[in-house]
N, CA, C and O atoms as a printed pandas DataFrame, in Angstrom:
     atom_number atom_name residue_name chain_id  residue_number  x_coord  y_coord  z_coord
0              1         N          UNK        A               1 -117.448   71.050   66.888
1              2        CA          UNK        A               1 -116.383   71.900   67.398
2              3         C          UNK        A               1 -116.794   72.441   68.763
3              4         O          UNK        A               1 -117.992   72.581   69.008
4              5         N          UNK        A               2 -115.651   72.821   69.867
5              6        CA          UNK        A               2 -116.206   72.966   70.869
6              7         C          UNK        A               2 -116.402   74.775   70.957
7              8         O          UNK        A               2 -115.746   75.359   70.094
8              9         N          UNK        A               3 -117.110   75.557   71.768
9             10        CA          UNK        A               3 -117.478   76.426   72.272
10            11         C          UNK        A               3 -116.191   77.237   72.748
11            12         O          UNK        A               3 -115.750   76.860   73.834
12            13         N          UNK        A               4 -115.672   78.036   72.275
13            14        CA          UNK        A               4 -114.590   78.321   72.909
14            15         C          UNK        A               4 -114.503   80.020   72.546
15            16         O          UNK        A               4 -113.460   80.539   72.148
16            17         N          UNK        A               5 -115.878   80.834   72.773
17            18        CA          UNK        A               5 -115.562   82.237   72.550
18            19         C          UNK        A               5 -115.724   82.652   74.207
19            20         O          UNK        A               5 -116.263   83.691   74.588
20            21         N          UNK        A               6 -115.186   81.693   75.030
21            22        CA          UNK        A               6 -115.176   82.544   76.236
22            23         C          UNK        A               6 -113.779   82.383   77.143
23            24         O          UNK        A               6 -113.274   82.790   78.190
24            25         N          UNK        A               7 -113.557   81.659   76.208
25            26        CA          UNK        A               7 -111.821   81.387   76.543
26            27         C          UNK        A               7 -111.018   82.523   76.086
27            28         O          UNK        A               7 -111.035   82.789   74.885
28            29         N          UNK        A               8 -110.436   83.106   76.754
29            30        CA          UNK        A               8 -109.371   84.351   76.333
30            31         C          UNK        A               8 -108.100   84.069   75.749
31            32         O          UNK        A               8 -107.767   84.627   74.704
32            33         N          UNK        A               9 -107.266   83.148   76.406
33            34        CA          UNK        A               9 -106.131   82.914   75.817
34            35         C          UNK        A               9 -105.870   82.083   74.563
35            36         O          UNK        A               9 -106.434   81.039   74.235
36            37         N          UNK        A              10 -105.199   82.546   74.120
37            38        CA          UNK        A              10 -105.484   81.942   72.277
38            39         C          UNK        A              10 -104.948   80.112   72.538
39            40         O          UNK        A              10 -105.589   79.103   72.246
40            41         N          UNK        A              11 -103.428   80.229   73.245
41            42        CA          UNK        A              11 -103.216   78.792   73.323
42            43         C          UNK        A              11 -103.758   77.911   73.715
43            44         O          UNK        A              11 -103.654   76.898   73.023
44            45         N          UNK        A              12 -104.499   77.825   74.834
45            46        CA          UNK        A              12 -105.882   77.393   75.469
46            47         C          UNK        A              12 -107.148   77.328   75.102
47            48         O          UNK        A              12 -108.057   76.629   75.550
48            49         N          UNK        A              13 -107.135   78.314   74.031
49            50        CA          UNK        A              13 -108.036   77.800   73.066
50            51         C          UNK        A              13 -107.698   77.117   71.598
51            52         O          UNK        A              13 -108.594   76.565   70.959
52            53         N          UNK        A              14 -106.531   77.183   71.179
53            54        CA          UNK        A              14 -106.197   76.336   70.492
54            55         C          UNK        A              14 -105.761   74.572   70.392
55            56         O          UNK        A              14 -105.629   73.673   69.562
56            57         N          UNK        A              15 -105.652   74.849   71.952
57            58        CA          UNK        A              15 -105.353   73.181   72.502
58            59         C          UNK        A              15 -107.301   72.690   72.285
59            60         O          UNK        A              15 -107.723   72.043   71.327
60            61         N          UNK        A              16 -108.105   73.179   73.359
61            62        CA          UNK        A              16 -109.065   72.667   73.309
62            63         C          UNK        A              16 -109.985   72.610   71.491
63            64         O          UNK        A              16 -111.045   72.015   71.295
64            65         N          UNK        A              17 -109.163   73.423   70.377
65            66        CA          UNK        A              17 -109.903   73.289   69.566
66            67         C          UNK        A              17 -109.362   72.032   68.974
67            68         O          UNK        A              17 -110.098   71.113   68.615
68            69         N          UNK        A              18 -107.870   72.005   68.864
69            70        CA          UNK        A              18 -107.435   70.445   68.134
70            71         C          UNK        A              18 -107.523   69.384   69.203
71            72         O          UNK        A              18 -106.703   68.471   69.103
72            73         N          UNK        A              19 -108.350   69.344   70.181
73            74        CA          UNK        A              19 -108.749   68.163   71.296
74            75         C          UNK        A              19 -110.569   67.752   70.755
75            76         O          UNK        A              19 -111.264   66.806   71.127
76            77         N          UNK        A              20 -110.857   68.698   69.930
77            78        CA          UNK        A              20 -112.037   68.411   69.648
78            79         C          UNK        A              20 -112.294   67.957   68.441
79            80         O          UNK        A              20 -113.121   67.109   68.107
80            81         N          UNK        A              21 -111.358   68.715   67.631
81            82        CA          UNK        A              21 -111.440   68.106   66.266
82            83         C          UNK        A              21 -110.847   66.429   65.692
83            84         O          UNK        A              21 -111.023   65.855   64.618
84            85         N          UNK        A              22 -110.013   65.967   67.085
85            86        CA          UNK        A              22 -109.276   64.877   66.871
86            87         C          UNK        A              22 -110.338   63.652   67.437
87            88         O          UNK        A              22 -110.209   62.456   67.175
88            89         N          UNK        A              23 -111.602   64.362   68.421
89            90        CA          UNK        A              23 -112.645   63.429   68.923
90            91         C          UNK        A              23 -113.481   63.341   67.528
91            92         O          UNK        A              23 -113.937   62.243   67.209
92            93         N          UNK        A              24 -113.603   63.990   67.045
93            94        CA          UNK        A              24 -115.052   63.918   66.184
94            95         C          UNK        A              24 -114.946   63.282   65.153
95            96         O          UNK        A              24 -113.918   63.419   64.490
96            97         N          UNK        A              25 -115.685   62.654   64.843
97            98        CA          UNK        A              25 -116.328   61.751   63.783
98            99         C          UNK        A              25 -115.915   62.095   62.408
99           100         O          UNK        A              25 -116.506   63.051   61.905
100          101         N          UNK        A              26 -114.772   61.340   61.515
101          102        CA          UNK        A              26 -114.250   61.648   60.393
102          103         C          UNK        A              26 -115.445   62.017   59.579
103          104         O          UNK        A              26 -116.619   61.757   59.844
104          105         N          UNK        A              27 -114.884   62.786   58.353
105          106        CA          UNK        A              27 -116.195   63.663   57.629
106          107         C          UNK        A              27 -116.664   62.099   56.737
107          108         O          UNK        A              27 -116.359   61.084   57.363
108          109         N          UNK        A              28 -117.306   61.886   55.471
109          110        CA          UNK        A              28 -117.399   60.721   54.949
110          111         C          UNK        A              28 -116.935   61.445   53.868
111          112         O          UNK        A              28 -116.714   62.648   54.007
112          113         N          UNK        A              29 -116.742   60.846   52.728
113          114        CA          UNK        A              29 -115.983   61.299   50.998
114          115         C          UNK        A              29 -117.038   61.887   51.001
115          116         O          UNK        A              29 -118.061   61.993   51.677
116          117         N          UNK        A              30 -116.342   62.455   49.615
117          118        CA          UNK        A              30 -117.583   63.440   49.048
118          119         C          UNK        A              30 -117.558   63.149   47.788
119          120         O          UNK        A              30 -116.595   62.833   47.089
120          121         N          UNK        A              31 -118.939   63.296   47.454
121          122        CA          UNK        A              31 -120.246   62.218   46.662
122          123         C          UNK        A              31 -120.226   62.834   45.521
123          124         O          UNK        A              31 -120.192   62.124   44.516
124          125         N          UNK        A              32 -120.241   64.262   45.369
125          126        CA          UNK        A              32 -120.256   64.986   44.354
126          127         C          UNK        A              32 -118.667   65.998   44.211
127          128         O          UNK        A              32 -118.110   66.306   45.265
128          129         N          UNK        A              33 -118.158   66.369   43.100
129          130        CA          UNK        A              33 -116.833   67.156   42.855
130          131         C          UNK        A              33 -116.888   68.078   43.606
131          132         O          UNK        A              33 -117.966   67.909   44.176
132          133         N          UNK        A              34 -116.286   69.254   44.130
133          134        CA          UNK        A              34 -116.335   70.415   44.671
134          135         C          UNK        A              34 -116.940   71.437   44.161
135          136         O          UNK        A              34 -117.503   72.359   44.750
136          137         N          UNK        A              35 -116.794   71.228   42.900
137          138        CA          UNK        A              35 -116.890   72.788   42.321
138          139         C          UNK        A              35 -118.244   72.774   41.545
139          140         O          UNK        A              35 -118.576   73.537   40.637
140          141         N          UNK        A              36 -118.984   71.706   42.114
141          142        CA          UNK        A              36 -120.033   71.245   41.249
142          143         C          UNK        A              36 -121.300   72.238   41.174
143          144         O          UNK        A              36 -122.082   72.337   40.228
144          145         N          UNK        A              37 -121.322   72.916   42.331
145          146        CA          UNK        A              37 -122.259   74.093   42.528
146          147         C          UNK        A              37 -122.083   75.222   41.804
147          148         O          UNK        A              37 -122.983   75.915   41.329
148          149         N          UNK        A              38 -120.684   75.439   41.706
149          150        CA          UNK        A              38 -120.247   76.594   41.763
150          151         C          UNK        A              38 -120.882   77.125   39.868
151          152         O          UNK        A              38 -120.919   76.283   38.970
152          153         N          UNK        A              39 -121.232   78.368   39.678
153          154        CA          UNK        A              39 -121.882   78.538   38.441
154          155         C          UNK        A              39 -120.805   78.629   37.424
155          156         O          UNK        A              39 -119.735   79.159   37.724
156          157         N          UNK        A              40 -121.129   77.897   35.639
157          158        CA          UNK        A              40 -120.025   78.080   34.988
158          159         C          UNK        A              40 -119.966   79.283   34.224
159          160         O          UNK        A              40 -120.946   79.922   33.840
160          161         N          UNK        A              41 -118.644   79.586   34.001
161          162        CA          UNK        A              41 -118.451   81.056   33.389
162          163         C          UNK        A              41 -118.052   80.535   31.675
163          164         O          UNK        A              41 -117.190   79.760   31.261
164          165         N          UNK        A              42 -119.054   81.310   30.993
165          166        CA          UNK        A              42 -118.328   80.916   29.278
166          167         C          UNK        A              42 -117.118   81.508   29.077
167          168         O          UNK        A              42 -117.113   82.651   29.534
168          169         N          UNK        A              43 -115.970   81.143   28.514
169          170        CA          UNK        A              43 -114.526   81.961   28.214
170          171         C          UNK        A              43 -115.103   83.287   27.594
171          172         O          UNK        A              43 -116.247   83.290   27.139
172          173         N          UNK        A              44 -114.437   84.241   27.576
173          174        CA          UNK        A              44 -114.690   85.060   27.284
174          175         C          UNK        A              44 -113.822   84.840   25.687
175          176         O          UNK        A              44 -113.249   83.801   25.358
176          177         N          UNK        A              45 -113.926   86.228   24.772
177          178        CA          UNK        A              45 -113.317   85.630   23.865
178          179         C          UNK        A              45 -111.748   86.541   23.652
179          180         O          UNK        A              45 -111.301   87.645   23.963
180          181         N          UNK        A              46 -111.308   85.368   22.962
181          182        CA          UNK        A              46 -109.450   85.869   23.081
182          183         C          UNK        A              46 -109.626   86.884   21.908
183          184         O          UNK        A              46 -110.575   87.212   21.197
184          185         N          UNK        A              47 -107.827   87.378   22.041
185          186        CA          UNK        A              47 -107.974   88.216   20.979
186          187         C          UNK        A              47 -107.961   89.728   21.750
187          188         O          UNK        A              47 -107.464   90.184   22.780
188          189         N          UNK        A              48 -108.898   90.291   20.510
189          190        CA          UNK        A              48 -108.689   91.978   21.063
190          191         C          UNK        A              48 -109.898   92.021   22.155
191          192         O          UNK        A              48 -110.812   91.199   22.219
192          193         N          UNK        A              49 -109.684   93.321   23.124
193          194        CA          UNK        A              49 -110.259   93.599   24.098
194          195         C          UNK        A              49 -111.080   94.389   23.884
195          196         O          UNK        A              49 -111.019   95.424   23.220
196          197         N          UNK        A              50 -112.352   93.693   24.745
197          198        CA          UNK        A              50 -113.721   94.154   24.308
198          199         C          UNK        A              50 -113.814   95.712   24.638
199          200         O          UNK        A              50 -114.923   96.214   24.453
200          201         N          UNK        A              51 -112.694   96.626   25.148
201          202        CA          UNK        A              51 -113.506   98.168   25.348
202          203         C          UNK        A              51 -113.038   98.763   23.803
203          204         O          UNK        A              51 -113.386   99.888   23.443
């Protein structure tokens, strides 16, 4: 992505940001699911409420 915290005007910096993102190198797939990191939560249990 290009450098663009010295550019003031937002449109001018929005042109040069989708001029950069359209040069760069497509991402490759992804290898593993998304959420694969993310930690799992056990259900809690249904029914009545635990207070």
């Amino acid at each position: 992505m290009a450098d663009t915290k010295k550019i003031a005007d937002k449109a001018e910096r929005k042109k040069l940001k989708r001029m950069a993102r359209k040069k760069a190198a497509p991402k490759a797939k992804r290898t593993t699911p998304r959420g694969a990191h993310k930690h799992k939560v056990k259900k809690m249990a249904r029914g009545q409420t635990k207070r």
